[in-house]
PDB file of the backbone (N, CA, C, O) and the ligand in Angstrom, with CONECT records:
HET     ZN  A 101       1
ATOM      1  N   UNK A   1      20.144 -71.008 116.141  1.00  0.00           N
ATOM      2  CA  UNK A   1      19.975 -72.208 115.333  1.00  0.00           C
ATOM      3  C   UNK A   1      20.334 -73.408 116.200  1.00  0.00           C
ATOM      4  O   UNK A   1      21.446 -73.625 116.684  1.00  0.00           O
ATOM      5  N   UNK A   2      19.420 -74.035 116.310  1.00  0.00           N
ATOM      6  CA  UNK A   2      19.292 -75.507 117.039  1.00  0.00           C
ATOM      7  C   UNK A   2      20.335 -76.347 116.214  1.00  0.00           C
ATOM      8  O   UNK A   2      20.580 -76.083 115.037  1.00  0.00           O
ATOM      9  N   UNK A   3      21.008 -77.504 116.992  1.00  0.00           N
ATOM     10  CA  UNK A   3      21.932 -78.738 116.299  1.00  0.00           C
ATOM     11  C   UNK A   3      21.824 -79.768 117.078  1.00  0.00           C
ATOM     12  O   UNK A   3      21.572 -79.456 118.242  1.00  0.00           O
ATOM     13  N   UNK A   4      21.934 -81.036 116.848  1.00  0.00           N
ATOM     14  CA  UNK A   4      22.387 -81.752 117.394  1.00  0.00           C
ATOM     15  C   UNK A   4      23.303 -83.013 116.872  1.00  0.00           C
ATOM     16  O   UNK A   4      23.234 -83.618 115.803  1.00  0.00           O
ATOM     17  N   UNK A   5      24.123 -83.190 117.914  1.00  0.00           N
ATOM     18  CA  UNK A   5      25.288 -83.865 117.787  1.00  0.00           C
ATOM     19  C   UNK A   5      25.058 -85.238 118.417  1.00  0.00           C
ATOM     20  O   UNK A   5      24.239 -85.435 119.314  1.00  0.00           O
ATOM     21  N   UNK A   6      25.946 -86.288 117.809  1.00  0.00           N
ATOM     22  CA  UNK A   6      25.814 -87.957 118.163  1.00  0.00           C
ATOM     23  C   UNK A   6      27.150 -87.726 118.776  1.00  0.00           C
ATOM     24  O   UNK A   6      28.071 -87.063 118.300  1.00  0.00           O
ATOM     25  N   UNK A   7      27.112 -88.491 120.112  1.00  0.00           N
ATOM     26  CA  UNK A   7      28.762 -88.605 120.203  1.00  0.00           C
ATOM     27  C   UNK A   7      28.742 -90.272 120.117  1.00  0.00           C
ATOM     28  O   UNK A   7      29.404 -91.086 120.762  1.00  0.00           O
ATOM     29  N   UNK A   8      28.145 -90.393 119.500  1.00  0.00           N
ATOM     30  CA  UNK A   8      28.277 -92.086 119.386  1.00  0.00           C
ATOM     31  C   UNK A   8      28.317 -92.342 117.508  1.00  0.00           C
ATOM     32  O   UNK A   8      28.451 -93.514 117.154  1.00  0.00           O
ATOM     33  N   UNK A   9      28.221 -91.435 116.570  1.00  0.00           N
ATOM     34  CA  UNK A   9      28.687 -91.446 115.367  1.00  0.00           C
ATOM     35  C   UNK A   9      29.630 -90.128 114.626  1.00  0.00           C
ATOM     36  O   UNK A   9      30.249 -90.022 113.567  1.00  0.00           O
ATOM     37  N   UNK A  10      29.387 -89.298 115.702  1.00  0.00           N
ATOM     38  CA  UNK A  10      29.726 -87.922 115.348  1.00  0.00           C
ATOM     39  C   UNK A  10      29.325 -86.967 114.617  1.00  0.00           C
ATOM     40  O   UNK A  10      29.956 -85.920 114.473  1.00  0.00           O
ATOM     41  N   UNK A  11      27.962 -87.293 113.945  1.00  0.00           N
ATOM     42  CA  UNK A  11      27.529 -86.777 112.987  1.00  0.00           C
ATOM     43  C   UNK A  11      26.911 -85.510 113.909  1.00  0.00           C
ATOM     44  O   UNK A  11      26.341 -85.817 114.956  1.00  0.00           O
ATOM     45  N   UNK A  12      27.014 -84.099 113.538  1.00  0.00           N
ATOM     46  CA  UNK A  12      26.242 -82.960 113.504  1.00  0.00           C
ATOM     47  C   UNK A  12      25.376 -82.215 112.368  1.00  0.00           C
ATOM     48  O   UNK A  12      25.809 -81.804 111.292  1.00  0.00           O
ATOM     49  N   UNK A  13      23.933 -82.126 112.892  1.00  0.00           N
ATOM     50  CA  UNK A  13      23.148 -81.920 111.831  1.00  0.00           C
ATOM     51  C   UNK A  13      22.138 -81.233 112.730  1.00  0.00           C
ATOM     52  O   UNK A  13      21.859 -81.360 113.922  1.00  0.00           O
ATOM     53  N   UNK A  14      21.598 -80.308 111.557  1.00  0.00           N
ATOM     54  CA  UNK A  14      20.204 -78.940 111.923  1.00  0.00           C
ATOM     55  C   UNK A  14      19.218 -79.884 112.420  1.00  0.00           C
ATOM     56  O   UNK A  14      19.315 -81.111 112.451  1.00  0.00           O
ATOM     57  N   UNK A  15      18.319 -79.197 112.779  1.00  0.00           N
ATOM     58  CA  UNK A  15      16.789 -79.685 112.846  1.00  0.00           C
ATOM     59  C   UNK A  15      15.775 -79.140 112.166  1.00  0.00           C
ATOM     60  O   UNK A  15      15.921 -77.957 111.860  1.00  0.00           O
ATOM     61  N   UNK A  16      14.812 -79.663 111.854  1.00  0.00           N
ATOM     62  CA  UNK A  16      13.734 -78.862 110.858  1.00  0.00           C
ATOM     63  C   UNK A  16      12.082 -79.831 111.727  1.00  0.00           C
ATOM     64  O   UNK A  16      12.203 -80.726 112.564  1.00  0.00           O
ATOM     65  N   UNK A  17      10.966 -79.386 111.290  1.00  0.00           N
ATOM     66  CA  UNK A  17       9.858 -79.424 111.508  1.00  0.00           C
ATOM     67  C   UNK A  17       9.957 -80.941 111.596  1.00  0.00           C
ATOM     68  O   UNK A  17      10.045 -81.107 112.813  1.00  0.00           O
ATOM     69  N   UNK A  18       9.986 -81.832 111.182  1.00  0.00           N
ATOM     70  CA  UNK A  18       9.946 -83.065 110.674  1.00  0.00           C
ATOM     71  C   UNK A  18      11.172 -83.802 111.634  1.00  0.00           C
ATOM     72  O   UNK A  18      12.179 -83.129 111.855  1.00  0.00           O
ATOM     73  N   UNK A  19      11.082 -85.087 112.160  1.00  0.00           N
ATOM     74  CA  UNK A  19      12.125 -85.898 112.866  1.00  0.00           C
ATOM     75  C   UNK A  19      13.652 -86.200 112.182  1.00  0.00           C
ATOM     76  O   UNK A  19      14.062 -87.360 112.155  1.00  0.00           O
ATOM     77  N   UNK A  20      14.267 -85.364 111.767  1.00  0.00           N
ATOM     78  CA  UNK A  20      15.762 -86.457 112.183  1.00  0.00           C
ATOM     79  C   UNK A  20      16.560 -86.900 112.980  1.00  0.00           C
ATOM     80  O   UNK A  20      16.770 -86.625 114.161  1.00  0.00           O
ATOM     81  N   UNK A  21      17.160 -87.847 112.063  1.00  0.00           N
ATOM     82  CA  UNK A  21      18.291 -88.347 112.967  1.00  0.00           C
ATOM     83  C   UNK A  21      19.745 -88.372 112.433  1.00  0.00           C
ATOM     84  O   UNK A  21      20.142 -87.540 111.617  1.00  0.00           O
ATOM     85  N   UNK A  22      20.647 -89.527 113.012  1.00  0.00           N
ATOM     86  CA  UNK A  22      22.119 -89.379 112.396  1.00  0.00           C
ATOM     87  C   UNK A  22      22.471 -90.350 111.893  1.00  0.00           C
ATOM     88  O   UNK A  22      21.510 -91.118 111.834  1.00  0.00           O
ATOM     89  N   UNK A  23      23.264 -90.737 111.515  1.00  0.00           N
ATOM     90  CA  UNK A  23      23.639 -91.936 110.944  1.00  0.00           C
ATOM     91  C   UNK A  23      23.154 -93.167 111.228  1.00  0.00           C
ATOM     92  O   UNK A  23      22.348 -93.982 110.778  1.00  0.00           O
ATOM     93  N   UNK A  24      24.448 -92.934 112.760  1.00  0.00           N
ATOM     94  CA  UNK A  24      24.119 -94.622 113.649  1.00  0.00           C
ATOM     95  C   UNK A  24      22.477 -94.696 113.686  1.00  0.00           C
ATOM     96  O   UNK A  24      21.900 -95.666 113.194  1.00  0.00           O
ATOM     97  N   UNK A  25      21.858 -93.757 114.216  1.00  0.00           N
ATOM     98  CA  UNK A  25      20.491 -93.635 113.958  1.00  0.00           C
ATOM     99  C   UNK A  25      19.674 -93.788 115.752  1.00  0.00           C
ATOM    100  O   UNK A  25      18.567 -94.187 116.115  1.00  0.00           O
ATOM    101  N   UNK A  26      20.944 -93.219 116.538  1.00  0.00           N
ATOM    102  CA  UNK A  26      20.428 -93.376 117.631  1.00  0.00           C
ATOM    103  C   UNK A  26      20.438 -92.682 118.580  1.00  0.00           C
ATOM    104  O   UNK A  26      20.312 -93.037 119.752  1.00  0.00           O
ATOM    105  N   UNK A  27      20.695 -90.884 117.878  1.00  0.00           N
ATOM    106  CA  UNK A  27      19.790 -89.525 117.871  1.00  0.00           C
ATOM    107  C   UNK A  27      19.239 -89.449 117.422  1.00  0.00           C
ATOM    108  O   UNK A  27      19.356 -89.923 116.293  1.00  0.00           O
ATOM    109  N   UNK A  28      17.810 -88.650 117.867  1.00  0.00           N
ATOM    110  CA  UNK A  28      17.202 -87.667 116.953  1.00  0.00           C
ATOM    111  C   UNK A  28      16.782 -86.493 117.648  1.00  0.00           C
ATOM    112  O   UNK A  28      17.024 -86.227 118.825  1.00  0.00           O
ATOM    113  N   UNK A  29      16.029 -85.702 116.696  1.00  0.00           N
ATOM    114  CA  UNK A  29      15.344 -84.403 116.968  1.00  0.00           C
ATOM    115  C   UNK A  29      14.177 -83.667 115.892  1.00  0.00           C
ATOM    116  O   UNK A  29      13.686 -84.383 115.019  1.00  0.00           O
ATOM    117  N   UNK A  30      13.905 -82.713 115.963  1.00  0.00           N
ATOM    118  CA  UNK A  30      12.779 -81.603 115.724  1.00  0.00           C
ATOM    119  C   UNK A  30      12.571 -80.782 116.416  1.00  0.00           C
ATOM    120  O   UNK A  30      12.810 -80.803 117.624  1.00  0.00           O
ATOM    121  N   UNK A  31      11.933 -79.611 115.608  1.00  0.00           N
ATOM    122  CA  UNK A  31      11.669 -78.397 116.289  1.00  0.00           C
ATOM    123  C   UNK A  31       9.925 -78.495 116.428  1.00  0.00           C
ATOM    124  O   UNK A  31       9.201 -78.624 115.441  1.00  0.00           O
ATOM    125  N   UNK A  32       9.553 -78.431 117.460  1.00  0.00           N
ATOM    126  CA  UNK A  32       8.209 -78.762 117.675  1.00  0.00           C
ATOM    127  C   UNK A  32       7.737 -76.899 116.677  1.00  0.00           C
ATOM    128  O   UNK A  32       7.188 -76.714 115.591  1.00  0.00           O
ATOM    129  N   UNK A  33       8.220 -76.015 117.595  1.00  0.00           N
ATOM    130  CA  UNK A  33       7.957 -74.885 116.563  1.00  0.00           C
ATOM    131  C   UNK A  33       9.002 -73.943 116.490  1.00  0.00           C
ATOM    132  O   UNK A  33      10.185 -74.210 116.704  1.00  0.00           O
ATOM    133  N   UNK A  34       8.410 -72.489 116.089  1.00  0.00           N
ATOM    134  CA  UNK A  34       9.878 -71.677 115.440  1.00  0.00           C
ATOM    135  C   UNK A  34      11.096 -71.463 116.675  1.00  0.00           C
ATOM    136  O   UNK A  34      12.256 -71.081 116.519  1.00  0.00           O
ATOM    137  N   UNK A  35      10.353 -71.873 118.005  1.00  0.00           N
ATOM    138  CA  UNK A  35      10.939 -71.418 119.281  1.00  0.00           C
ATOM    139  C   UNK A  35      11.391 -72.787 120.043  1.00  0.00           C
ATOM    140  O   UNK A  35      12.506 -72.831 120.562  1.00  0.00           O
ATOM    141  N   UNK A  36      10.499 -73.912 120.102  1.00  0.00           N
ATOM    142  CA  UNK A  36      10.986 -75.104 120.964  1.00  0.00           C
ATOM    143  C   UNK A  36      11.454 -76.457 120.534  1.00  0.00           C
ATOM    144  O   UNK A  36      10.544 -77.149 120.076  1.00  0.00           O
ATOM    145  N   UNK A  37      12.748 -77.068 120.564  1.00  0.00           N
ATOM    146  CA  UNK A  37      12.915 -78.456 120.149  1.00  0.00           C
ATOM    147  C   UNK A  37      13.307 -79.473 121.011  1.00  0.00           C
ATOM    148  O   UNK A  37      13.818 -79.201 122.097  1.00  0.00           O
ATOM    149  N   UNK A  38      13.093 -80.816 120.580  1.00  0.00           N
ATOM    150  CA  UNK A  38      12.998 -81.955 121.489  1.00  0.00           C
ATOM    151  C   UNK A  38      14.086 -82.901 120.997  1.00  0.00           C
ATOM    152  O   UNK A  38      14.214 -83.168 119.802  1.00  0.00           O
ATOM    153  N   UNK A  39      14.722 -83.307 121.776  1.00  0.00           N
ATOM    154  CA  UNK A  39      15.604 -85.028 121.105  1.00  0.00           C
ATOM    155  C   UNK A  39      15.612 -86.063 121.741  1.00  0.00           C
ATOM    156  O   UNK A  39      15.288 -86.173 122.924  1.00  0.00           O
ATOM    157  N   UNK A  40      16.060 -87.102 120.867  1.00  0.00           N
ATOM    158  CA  UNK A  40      15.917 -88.473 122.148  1.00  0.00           C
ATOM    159  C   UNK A  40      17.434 -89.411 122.159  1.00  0.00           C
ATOM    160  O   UNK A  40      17.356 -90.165 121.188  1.00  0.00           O
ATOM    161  N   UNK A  41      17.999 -89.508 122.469  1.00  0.00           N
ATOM    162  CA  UNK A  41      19.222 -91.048 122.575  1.00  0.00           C
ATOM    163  C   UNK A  41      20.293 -90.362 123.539  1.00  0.00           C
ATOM    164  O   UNK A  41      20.682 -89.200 123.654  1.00  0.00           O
ATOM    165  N   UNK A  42      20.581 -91.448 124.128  1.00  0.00           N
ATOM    166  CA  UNK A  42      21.777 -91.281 125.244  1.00  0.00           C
ATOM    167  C   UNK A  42      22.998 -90.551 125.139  1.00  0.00           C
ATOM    168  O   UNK A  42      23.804 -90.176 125.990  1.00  0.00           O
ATOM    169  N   UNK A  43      22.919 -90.370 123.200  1.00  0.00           N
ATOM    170  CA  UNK A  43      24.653 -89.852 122.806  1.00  0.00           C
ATOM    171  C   UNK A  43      24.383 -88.376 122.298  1.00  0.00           C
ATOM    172  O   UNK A  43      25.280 -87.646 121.877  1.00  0.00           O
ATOM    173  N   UNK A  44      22.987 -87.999 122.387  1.00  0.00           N
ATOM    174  CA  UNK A  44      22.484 -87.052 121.155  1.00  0.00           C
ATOM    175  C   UNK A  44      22.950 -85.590 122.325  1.00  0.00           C
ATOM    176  O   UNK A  44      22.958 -85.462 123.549  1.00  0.00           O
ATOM    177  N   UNK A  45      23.237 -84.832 121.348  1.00  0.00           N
ATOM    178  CA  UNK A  45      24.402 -83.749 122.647  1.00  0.00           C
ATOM    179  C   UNK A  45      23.442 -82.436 121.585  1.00  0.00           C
ATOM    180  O   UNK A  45      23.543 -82.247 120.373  1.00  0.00           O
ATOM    181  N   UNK A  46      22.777 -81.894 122.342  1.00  0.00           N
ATOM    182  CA  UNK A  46      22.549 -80.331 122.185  1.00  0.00           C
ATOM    183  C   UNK A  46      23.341 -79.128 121.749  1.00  0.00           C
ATOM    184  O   UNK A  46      23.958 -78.317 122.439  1.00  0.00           O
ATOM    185  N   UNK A  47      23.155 -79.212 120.208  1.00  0.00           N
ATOM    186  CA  UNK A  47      24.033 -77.519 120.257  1.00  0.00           C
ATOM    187  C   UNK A  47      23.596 -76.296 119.926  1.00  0.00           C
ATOM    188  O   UNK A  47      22.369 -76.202 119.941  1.00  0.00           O
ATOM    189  N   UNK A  48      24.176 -75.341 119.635  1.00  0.00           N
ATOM    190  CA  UNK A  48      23.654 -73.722 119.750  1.00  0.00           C
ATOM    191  C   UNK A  48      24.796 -73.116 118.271  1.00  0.00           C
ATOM    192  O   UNK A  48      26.023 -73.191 118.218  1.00  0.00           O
ATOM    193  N   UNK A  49      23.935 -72.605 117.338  1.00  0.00           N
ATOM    194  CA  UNK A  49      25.051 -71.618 116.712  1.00  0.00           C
ATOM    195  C   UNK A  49      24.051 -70.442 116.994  1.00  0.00           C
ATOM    196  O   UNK A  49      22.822 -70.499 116.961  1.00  0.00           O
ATOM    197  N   UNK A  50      25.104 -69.014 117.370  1.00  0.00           N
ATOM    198  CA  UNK A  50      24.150 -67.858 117.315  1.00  0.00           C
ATOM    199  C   UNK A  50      24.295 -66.808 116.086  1.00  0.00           C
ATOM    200  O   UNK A  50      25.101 -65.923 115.799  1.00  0.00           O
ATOM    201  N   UNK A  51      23.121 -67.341 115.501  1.00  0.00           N
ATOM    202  CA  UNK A  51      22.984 -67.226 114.113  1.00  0.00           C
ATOM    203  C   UNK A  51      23.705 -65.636 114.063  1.00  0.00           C
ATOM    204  O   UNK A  51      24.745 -65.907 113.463  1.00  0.00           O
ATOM    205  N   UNK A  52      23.742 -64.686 114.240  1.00  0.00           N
ATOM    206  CA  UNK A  52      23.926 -63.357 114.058  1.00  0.00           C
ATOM    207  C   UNK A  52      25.704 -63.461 113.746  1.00  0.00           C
ATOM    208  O   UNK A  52      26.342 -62.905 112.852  1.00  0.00           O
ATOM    209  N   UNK A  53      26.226 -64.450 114.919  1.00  0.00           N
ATOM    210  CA  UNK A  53      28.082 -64.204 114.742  1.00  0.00           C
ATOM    211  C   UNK A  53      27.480 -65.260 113.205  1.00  0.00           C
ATOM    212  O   UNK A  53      26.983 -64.570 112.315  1.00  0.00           O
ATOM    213  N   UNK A  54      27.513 -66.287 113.025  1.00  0.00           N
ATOM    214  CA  UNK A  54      27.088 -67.151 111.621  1.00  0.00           C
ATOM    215  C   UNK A  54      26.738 -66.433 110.437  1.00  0.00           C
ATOM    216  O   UNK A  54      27.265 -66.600 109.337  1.00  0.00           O
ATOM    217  N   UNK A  55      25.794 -65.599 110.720  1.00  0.00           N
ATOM    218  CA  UNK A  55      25.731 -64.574 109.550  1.00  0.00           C
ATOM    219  C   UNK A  55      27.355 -63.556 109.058  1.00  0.00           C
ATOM    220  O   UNK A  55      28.127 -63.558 108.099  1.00  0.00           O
ATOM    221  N   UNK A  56      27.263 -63.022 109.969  1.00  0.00           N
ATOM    222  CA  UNK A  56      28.536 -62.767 109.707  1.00  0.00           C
ATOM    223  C   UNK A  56      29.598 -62.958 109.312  1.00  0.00           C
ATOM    224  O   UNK A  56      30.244 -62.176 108.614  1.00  0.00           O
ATOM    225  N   UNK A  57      30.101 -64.523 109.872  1.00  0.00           N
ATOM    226  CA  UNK A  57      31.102 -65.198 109.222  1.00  0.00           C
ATOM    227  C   UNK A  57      30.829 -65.342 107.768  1.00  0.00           C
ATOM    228  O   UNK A  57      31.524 -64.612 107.061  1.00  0.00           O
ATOM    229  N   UNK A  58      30.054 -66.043 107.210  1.00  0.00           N
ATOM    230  CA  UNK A  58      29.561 -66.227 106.416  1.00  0.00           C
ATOM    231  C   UNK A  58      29.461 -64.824 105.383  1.00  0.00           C
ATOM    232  O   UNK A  58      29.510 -64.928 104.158  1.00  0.00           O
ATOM    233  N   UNK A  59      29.349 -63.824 105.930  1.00  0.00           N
ATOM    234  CA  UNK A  59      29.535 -62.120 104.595  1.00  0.00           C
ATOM    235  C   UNK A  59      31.166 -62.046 104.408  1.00  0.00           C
ATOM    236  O   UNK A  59      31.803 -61.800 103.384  1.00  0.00           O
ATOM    237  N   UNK A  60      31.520 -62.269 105.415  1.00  0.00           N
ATOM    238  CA  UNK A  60      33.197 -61.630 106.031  1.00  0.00           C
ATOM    239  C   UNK A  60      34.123 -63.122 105.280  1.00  0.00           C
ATOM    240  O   UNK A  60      35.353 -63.108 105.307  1.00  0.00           O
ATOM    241  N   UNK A  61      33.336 -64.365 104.629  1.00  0.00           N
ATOM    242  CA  UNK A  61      34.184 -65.396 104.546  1.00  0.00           C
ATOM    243  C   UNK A  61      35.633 -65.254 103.778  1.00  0.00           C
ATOM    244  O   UNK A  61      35.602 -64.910 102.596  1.00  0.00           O
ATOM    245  N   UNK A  62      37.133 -65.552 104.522  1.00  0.00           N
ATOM    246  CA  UNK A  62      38.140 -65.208 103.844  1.00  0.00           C
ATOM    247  C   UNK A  62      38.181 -65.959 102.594  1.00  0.00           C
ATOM    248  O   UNK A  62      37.586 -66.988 102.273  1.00  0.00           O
ATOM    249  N   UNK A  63      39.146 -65.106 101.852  1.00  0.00           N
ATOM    250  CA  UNK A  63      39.467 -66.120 100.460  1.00  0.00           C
ATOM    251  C   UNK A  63      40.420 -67.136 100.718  1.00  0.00           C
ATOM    252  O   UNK A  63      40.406 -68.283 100.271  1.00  0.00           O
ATOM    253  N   UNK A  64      41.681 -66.347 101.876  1.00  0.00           N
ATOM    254  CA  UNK A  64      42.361 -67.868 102.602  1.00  0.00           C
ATOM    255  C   UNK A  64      42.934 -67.679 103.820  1.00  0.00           C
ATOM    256  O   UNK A  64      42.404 -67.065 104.747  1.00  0.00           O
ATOM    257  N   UNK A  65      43.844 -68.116 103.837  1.00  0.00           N
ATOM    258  CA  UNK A  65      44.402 -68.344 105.466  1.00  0.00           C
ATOM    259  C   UNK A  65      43.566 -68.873 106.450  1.00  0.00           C
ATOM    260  O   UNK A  65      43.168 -70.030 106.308  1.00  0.00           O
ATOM    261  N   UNK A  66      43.150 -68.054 107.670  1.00  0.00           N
ATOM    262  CA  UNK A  66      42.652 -68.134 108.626  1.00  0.00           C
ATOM    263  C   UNK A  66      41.148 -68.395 108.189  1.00  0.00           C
ATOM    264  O   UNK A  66      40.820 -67.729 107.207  1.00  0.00           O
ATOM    265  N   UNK A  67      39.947 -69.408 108.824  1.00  0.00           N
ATOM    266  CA  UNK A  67      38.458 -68.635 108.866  1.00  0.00           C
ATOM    267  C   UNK A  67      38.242 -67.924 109.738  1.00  0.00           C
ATOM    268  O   UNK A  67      38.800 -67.501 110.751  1.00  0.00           O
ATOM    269  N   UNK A  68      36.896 -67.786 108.969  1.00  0.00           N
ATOM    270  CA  UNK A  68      36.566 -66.347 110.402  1.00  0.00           C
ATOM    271  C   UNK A  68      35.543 -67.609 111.068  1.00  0.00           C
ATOM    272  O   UNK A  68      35.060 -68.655 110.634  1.00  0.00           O
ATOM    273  N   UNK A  69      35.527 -67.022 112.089  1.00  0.00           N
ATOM    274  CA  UNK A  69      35.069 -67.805 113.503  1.00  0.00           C
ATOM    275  C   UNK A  69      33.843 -67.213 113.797  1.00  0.00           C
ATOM    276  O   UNK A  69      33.797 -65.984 113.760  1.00  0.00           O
ATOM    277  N   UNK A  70      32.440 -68.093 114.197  1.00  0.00           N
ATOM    278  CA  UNK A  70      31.642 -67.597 114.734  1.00  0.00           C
ATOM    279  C   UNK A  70      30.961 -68.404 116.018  1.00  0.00           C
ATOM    280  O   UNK A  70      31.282 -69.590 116.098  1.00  0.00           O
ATOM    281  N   UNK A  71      30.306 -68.032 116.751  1.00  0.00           N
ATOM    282  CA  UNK A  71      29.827 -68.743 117.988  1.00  0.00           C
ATOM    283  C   UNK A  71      28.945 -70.001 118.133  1.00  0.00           C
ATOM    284  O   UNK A  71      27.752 -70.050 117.835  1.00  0.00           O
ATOM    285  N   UNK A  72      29.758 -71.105 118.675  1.00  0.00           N
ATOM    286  CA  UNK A  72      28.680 -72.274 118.883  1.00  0.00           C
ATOM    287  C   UNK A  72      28.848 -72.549 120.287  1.00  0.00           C
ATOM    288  O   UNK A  72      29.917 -72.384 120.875  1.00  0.00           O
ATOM    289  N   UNK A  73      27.839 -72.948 120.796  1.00  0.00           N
ATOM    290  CA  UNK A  73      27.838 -73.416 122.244  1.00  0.00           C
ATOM    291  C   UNK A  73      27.224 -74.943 122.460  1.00  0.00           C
ATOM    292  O   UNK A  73      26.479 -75.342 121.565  1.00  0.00           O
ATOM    293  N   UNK A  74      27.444 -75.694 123.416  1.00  0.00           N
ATOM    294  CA  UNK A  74      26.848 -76.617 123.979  1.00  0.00           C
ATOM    295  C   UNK A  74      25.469 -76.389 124.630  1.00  0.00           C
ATOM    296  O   UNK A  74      25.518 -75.850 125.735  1.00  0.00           O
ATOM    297  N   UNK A  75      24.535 -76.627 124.263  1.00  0.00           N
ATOM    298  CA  UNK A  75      23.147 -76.144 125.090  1.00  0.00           C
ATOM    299  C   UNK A  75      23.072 -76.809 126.505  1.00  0.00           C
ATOM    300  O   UNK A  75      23.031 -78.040 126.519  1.00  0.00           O
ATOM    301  N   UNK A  76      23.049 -76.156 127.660  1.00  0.00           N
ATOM    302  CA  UNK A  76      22.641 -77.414 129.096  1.00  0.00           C
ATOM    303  C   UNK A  76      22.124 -77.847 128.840  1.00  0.00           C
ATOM    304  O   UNK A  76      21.579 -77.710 127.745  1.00  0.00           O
ATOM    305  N   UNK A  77      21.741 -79.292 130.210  1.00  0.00           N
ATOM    306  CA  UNK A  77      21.127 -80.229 129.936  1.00  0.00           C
ATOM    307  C   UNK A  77      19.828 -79.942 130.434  1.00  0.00           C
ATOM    308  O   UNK A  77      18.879 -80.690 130.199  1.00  0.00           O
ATOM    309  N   UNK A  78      19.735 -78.986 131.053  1.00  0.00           N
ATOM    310  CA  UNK A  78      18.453 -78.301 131.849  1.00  0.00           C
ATOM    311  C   UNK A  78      17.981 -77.349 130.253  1.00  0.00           C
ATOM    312  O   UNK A  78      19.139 -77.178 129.870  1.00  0.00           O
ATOM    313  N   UNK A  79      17.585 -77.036 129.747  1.00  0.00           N
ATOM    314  CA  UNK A  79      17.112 -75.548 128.078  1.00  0.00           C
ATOM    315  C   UNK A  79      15.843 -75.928 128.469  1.00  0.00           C
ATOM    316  O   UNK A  79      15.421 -77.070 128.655  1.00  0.00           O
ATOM    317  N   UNK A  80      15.034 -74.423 128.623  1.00  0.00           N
ATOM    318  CA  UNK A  80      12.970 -74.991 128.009  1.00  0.00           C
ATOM    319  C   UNK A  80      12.965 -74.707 126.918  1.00  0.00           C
ATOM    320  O   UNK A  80      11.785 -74.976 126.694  1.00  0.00           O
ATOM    321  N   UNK A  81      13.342 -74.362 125.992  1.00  0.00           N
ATOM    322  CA  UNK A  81      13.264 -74.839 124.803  1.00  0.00           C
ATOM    323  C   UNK A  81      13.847 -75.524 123.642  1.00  0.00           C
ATOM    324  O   UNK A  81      13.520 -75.309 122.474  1.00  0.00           O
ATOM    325  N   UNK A  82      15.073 -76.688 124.196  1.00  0.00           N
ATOM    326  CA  UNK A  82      15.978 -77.571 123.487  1.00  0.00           C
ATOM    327  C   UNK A  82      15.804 -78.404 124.588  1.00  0.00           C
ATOM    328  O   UNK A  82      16.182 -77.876 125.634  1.00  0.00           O
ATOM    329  N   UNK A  83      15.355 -79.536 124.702  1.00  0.00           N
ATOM    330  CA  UNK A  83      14.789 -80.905 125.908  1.00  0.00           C
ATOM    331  C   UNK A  83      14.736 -82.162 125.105  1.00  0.00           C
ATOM    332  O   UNK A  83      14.216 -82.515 124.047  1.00  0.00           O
ATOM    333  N   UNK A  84      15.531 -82.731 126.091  1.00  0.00           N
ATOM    334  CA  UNK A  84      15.204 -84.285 126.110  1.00  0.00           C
ATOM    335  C   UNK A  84      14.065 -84.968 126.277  1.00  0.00           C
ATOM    336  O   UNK A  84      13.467 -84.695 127.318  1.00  0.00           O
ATOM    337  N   UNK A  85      13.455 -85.968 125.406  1.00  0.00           N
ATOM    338  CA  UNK A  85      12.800 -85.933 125.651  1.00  0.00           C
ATOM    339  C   UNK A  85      12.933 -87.668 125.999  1.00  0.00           C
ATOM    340  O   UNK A  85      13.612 -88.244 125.149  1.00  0.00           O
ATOM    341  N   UNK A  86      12.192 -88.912 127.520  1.00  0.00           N
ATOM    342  CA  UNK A  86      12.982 -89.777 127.226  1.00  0.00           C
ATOM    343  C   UNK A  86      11.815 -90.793 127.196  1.00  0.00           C
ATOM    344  O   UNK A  86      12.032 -91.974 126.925  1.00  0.00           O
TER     345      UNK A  86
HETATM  346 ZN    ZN A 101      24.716 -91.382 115.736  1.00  0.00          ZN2+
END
C-alpha cells in the first residue's frame, strides 16, 4: 500500500486512482495503476505499508495495552513504481 507524507504539513494519506493531496496542498499523488504511482512537491515523502504485516495487525488488534505493530517503510528516492514526478 502506497502513502504519502507532507513534511511540510504532516499530513499522511493513501492514494487512489484520482489526484490527491494534503492539506497545505503542496503534495500530491495517484496511482497511475494497480502497480505504479506518481507525486509531485518538494515536502511530499514516499511511504510503504506491507499490507500482509497490516492485515494482520489489524485481526490480532489488542483490546489494550500495547498495539500490535506492523511494517511501514520509507520508499527511496530512486522506486519504478512510486516516482516523482517534477
Ligand atoms: Zn502538506
Amino acid at each position: 500500500m502506497k502513502l504519502l507524507m507532507c513534511l511540510n504539513c504532516n499530513d499522511v494519506f493513501s492514494l487512489d486512482m484520482y489526484e490527491k493531496g494534503c492539506s497545505c496542498g503542496r503534495s500530491k499523488g495517484k496511482y497511475i495503476n494497480q502497480q505504479l504511482a506518481e507525486y509531485t512537491g518538494e515536502f511530499a515523502l514516499p511511504l510503504g505499508f506491507t499490507n500482509s504485516s497490516l492485515i494482520q495487525a489489524i485481526k490480532h488488534q489488542p483490546n489494550e495495552g500495547m498495539g500490535k505493530e506492523f511494517t511501514a517503510f520509507v520508499i527511496p528516492k530512486n522506486c519504478e513504481t512510486f516516482f516523482k514526478r517534477f
